[in-house]
Structures are given as structure tokens and as C-alpha cells.
Short mmCIF file of the C-alpha atoms (twelve columns), coordinates in Angstrom:
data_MODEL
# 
_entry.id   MODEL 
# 
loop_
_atom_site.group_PDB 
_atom_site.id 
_atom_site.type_symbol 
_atom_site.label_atom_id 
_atom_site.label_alt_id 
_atom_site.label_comp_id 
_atom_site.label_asym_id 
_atom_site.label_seq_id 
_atom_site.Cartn_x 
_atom_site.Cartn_y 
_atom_site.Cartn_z 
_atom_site.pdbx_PDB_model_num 
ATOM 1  C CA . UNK A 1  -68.419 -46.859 -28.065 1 
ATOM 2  C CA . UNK A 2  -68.628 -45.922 -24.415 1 
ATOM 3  C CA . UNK A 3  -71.851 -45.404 -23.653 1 
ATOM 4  C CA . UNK A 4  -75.138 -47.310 -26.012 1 
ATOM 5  C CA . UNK A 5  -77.590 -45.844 -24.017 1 
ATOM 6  C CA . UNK A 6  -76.682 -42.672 -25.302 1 
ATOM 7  C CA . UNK A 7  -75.938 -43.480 -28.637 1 
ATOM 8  C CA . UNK A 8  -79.632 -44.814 -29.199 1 
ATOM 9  C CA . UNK A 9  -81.318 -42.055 -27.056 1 
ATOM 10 C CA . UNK A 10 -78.892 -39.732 -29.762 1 
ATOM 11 C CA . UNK A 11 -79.761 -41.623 -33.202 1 
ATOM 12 C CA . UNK A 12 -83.748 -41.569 -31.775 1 
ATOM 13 C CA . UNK A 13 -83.280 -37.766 -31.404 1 
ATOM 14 C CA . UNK A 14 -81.355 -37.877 -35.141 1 
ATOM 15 C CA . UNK A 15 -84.159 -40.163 -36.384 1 
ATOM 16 C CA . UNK A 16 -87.014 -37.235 -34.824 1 
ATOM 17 C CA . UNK A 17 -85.252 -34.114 -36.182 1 
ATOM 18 C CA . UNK A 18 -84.349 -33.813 -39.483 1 
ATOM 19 C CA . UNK A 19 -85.196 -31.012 -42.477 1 
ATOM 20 C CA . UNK A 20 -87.793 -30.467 -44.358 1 
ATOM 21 C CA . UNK A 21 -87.465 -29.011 -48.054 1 
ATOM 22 C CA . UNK A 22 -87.263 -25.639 -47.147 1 
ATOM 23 C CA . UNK A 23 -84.015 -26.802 -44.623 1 
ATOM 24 C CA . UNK A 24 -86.187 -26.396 -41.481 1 
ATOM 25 C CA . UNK A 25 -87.048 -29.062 -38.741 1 
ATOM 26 C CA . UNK A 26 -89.571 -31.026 -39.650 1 
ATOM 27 C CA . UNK A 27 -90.513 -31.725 -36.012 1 
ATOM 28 C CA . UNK A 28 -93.200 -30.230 -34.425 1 
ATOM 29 C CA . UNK A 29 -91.887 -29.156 -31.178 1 
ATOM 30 C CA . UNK A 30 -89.154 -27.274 -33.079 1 
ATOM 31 C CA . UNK A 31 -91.572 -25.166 -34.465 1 
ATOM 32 C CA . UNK A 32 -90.066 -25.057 -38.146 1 
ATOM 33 C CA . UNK A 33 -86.514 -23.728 -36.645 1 
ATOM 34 C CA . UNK A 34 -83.635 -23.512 -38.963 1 
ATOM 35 C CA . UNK A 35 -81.967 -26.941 -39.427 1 
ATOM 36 C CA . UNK A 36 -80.300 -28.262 -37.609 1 
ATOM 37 C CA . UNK A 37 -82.331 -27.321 -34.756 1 
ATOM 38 C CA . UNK A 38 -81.237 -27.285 -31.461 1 
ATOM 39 C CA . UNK A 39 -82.336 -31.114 -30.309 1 
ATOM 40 C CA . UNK A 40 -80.318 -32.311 -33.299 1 
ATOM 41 C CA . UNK A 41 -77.395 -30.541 -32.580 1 
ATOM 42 C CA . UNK A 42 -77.663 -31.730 -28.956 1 
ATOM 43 C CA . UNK A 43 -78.505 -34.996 -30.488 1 
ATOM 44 C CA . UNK A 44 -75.166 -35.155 -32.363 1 
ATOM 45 C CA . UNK A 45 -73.043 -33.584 -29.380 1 
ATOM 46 C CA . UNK A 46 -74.198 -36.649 -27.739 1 
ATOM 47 C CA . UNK A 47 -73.013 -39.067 -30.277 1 
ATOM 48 C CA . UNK A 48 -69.944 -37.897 -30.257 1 
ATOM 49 C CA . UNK A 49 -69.934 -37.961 -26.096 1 
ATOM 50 C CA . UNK A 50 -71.029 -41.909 -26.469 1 
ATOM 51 C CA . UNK A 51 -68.048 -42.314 -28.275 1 
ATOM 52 C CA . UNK A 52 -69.445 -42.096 -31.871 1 
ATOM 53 C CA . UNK A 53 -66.623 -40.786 -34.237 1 
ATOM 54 C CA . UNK A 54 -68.248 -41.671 -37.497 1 
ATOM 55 C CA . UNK A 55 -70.404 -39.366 -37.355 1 
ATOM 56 C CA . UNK A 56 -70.543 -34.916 -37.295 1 
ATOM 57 C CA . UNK A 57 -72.689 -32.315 -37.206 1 
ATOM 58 C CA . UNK A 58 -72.763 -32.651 -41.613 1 
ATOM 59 C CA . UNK A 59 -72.679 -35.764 -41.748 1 
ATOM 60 C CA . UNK A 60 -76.219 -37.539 -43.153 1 
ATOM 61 C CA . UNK A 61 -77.953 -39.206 -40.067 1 
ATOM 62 C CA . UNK A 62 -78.201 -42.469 -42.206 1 
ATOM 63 C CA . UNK A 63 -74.287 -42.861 -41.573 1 
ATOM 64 C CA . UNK A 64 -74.740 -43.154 -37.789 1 
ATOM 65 C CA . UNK A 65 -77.132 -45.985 -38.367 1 
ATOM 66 C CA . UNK A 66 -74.326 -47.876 -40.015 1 
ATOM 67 C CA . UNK A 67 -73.238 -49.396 -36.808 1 
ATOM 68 C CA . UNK A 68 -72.231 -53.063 -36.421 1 
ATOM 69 C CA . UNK A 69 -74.755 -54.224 -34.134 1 
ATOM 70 C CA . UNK A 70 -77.446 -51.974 -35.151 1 
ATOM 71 C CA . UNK A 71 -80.506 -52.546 -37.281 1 
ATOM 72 C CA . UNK A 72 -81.155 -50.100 -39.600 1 
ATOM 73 C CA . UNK A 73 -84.393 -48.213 -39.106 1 
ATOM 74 C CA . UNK A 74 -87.051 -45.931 -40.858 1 
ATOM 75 C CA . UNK A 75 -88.080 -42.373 -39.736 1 
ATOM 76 C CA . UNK A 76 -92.351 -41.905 -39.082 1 
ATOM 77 C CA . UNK A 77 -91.867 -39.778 -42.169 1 
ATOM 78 C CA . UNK A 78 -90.613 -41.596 -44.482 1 
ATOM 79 C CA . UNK A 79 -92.994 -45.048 -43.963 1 
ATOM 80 C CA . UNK A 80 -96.130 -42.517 -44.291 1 
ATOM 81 C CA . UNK A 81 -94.718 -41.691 -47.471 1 
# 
């Protein structure tokens, strides 16, 4: 990995955007755009500019969280559940 700062700043992006069950963003600044929306597509560019390679644009978020170094964490969503 070259650059953490990114990587975090990306997986916190990852962690935001994700679909709902009708395969749009959950997130309400993306205003219910098809998923992925454009923040999580930017979000993954910038894994793989950090230096990421485990992870793609298919890939399940979870996978990126899989890190060695990196606690694993819970979206907003899914602890209101």
C-alpha cells in the first residue's frame, strides 16, 4: 500500500455508499442513483490509486476491509438494523 490515508478516506466512502434492494445508493446525497454511484466508483478508483489490488469495482466492499492492520468495521446501516 502506498498511500493509508487514502485507502481509509476510500473504504469510509465504500463503507457510506452502498445499494439498497432495489440496486440504488442508499446514501442520501446520491439521491437514489443507480449503484454504484458515482462517490463509490471514485471511492474504488482511489483504492486502487493507494495501492489496493485486492479489491475492484465488483468486488463486495467487505473484501477491502480484510486488510492486515485493519479492524473490521460496521456500516450506520447495518448497527440500526
Amino acid at each position: 500500500m502506498t498511500d493509508p490515508l487514502l485507502w481509509r478516506m476510500a473504504l469510509d466512502v465504500i463503507d457510506a455508499h452502498h445499494p439498497d434492494q432495489g440496486g440504488r445508493c442508499d446514501n442520501l446525497l446520491c439521491e437514489h442513483q443507480e449503484w454504484p454511484c458515482d462517490a463509490a466508483r471514485n471511492a474504488h478508483r482511489a483504492l486502487t490509486m493507494a495501492g489496493d489490488t485486492t479489491t475492484g469495482v465488483g468486488d463486495d466492499r467487505r473484501a477491502a476491509r480484510e486488510q492486515p492492520g485493519r479492524p473490521a468495521r460496521r456500516s450506520r446501516a447495518a448497527e440500526a438494523a
